[in-house]
C-alpha positions as a printed Julia matrix, in Angstrom:
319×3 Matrix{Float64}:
 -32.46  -39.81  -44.94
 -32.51  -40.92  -41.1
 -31.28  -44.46  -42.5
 -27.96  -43.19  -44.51
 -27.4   -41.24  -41.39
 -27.49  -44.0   -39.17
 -26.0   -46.03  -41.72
 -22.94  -43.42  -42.29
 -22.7   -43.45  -38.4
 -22.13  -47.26  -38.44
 -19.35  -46.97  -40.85
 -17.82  -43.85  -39.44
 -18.03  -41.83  -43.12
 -17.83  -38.68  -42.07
 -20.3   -36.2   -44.23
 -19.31  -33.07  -45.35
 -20.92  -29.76  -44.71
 -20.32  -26.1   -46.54
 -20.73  -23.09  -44.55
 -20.5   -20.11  -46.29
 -20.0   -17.23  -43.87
 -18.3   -19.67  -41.66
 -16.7   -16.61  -39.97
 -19.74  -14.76  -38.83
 -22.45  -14.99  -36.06
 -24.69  -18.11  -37.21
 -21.62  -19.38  -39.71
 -19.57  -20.49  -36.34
 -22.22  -21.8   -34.45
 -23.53  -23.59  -37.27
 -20.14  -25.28  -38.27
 -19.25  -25.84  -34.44
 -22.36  -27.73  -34.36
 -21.63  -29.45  -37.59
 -18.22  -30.78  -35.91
 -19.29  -31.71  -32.61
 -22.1   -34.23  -34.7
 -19.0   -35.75  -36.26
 -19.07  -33.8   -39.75
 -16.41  -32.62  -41.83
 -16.91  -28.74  -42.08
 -15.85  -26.47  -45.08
 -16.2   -23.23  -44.25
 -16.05  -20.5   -46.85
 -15.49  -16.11  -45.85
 -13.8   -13.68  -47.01
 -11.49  -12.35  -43.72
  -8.25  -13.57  -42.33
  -8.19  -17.36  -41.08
  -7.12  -16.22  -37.43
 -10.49  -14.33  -37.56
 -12.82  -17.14  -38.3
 -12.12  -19.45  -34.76
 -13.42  -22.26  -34.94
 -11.26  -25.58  -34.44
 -11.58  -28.42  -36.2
 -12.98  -26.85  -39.8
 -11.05  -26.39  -42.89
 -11.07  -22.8   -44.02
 -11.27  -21.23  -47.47
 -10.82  -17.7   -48.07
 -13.05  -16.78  -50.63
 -15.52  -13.67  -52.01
 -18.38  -15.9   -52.76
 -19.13  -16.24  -56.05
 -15.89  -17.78  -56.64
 -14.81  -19.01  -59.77
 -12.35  -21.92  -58.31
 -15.88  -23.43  -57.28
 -15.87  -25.23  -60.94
 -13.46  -26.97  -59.27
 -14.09  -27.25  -55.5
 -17.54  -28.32  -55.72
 -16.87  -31.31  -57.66
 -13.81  -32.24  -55.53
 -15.28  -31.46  -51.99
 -18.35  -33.74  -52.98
 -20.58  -32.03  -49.72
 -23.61  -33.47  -48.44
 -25.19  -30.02  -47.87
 -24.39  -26.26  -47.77
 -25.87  -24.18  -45.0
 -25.62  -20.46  -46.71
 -24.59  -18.6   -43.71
 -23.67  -15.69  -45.56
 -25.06  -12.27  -46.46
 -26.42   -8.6   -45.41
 -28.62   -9.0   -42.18
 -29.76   -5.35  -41.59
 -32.97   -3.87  -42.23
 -31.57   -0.21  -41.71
 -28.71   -0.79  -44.36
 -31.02   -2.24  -46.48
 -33.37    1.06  -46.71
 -29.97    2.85  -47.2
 -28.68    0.61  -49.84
 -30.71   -1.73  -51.63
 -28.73   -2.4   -54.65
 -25.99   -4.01  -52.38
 -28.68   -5.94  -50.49
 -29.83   -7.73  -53.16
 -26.64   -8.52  -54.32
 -25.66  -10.1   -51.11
 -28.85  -11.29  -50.07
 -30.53  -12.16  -53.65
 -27.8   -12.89  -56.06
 -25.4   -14.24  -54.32
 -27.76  -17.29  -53.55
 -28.28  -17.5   -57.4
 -24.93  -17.57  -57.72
 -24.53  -20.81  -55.73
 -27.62  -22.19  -56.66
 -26.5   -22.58  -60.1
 -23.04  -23.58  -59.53
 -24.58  -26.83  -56.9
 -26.76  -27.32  -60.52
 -23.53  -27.49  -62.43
 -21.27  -29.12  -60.43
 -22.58  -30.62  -57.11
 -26.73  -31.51  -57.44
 -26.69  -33.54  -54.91
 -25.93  -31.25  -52.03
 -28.71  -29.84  -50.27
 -28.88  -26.33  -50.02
 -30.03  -24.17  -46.76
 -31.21  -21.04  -47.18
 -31.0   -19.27  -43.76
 -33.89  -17.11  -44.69
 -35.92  -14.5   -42.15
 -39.13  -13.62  -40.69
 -39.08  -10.52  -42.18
 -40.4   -11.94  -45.41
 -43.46  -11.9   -43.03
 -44.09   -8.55  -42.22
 -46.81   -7.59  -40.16
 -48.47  -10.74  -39.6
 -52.19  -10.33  -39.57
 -52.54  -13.13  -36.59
 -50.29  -14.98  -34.27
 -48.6   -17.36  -34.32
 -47.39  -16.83  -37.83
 -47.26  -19.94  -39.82
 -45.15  -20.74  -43.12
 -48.55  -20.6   -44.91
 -49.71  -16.98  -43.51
 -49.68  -13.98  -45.43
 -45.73  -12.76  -47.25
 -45.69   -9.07  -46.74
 -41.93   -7.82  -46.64
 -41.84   -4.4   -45.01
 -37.92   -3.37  -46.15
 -35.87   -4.15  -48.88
 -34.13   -7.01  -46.86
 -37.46   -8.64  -46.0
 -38.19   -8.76  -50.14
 -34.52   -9.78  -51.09
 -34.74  -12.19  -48.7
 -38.14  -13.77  -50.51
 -36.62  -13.69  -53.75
 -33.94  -15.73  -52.69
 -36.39  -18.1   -51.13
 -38.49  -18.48  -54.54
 -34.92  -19.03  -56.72
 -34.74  -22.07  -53.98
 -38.04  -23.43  -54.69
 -37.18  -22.86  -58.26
 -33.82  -24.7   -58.28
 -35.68  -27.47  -56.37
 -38.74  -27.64  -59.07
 -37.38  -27.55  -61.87
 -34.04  -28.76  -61.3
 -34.4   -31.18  -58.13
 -31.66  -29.89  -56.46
 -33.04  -30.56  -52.8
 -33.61  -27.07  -51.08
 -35.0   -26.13  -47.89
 -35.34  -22.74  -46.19
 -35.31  -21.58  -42.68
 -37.28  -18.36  -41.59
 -34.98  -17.45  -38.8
 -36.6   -15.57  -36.18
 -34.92  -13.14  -33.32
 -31.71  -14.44  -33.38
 -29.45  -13.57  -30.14
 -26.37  -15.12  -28.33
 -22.88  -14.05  -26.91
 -20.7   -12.85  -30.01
 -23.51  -11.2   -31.91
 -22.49   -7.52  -31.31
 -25.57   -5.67  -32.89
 -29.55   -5.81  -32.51
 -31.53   -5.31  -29.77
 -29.98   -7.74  -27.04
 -26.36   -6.5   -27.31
 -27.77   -2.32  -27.82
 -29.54   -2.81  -24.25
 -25.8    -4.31  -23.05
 -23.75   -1.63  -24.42
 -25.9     0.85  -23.28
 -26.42   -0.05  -19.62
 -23.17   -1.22  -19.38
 -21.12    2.0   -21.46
 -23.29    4.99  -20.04
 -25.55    3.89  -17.03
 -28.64    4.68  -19.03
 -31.01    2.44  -21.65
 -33.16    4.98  -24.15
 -34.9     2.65  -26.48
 -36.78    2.91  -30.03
 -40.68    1.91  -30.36
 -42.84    1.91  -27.42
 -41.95   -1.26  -25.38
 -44.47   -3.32  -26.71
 -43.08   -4.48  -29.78
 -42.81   -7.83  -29.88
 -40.28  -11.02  -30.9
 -39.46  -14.35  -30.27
 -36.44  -15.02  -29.94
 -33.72  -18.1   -30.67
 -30.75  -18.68  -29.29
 -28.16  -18.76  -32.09
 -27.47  -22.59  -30.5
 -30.69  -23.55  -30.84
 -30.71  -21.94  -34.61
 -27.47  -24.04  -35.39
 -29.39  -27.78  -34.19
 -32.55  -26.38  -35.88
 -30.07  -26.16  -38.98
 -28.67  -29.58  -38.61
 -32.19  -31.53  -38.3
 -33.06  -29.55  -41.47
 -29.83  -30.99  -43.09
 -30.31  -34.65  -42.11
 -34.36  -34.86  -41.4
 -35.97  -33.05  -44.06
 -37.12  -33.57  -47.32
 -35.71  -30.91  -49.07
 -38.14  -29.98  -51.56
 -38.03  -25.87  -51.63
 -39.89  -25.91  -48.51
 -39.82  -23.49  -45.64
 -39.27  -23.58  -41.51
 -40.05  -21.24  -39.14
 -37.2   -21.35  -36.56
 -37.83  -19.78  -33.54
 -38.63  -20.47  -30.08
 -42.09  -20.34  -30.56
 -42.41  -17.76  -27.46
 -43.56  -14.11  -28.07
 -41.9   -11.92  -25.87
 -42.21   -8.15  -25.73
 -39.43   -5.86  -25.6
 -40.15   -4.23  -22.34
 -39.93   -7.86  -21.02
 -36.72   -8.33  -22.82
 -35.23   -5.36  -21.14
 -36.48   -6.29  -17.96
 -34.63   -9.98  -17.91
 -31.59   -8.71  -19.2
 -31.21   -6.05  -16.38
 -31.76   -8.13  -13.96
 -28.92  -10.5   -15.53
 -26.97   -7.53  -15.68
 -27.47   -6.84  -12.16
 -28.39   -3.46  -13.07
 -31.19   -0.72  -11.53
 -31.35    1.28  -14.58
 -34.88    1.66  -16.16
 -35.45    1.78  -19.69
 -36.96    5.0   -21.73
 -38.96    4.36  -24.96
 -39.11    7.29  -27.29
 -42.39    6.2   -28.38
 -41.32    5.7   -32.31
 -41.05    2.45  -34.31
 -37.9     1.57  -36.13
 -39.29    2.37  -40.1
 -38.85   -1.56  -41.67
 -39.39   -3.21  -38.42
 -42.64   -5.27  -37.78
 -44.5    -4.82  -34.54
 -45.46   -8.6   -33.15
 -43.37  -11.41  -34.25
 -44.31  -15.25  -32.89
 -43.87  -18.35  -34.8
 -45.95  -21.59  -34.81
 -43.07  -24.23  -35.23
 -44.86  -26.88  -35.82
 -43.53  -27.64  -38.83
 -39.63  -28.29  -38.01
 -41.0   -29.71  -34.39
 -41.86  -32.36  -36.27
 -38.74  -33.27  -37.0
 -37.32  -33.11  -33.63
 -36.85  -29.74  -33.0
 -37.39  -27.72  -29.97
 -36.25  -24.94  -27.99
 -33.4   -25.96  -25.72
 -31.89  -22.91  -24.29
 -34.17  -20.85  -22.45
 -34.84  -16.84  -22.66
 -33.59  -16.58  -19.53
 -30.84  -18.69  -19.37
 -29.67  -17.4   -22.94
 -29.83  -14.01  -21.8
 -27.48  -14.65  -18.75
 -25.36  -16.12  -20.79
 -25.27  -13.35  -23.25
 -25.06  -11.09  -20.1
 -22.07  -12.59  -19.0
 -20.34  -12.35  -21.82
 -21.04   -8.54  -22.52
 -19.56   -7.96  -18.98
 -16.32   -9.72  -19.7
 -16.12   -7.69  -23.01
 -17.13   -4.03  -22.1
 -16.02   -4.22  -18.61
 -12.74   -2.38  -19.89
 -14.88    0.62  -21.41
């Protein structure tokens, strides 16, 4: 695979990338990433084109499954589609599994089988979660530990992952899956990083959930987007799985305690001494496994969280 890329890059053949969820969080840093390495990006979502923002990628407005991908997939030919979209919430997932499973389970069915039908060749990337995890019973958690889903999002998120080990088996369409870890970045406007933000920023105070000692590691949505592309061009893409993640366990009382300080801010954080039901309480990955294709952590905890920090200033300031 290195060879046709270097080979492609030679002849200046662009490859082609889906997104699906081009519009969201990961879906823009993903395809910006996508385009900056030279790719032609097709990004698939369901809102308004002056909503999605990113230059450079062709936009389709679609509620995935389509039908009219009978006849895109053949025509658009892609190299690989990074599956962007879904549910991502633990708490809605409690609330309403039915729809979690069909965004989180189904859907990737849905274009499983049409790649089967109409493109096989594409590789398929499941951006997957370490929530299929659980609890881990030791750290760092490795793709081979223990699967223990604590929420409905955690097992829907699983079941997608076997469908792409399926689809790879029996089929040989050429899957991989990424177990993304704490995820974070300026325009991600939920989860813990942006609540401490709003808070401090909107009332002068930070009152927390758990006890402060919960744990994560957490990825700069950047660093999630290259860790995406070396998984598109380096690996084998036999229904395997990648932890990506920073590889750093940090707790959240730490986490609060950098992000004030980027903030600038004196306030001092309250826990109310109760876990969040569906959350685990330690997360930290081994990354071995994608390291050995090149990856590592480029953006730093702190310097990701100033950056974040910056951003939420400029966008709450007027609050």
């Amino acid at each position: 695979m290195w060879l046709r890329e270097k080979l492609l890059a030679i002849y200046k053949v662009k490859q082609t990338a889906i997104v699906t969820g081009a519009a969201g969080f990961l879906g823009r840093y993903v395809s910006r990433h996508f385009i900056k390495n030279g790719w032609r990006v097709v990004g698939f979502d369901e809102v308004p084109p002056e909503n999605v923002r990113v230059s450079g990628m062709e936009y389709i407005r679609a509620r995935l499954p389509d039908r009219s991908l009978k006849e895109l997939l053949p025509a658009l030919q892609a190299d690989v589609c990074v599956h962007c979209a879904g549910r991502a919430s633990v708490g809605l997932s409690l609330e309403d599994p039915a729809a979690d499973f069909r965004g989180n389970t189904l859907l990737v069915f849905e274009l499983l089988d049409a790649l089967r039908l109409y493109s096989p060749r594409c590789r398929f990337l499941l951006l997957s979660s370490a929530a299929v995890y659980g609890n881990p019973v030791s750290l760092p958690v490795t793709e081979q530990d223990t699967i223990y889903p604590l929420s409905p999002y955690g097992y829907h998120k699983r079941q997608a992952e076997l469908l792409c080990e399926e689809y790879s088996r029996i089929y040989a369409l050429p899957t991989a899956v990424a177990r993304i870890f704490s995820a974070y970045g300026p325009g991600l406007r939920r989860q813990v990083v942006w609540d401490i933000c709003e808070k401090v920023l909107t009332t002068g105070q930070l009152a927390l959930k758990g006890t402060g000692t919960e744990s994560r590691d957490f990825i700069h949505a950047a660093d999630i987007a290259h860790g995406l592309y070396l998984l598109a061009t380096r690996a084998p893409c036999e229904g395997e799985a990648y932890n990506l993640a920073s590889g750093r366990e940090v707790t959240i009382t730490e986490l609060a305690a950098t992000l004030l300080a980027a903030l600038d801010s004196e306030v001092r954080p309250t826990f109310d001494g109760h876990p969040t039901p569906g959350d685990p309480l330690h997360w930290q990955a081994d990354i071995a496994r994608i390291a050995a294709l090149g990856f590592s952590s480029a953006v730093s905890l702190e310097q990701g969280l100033r950056e974040v920090a910056t951003w939420c200033l400029a966008e709450l300031s007027h609050l």
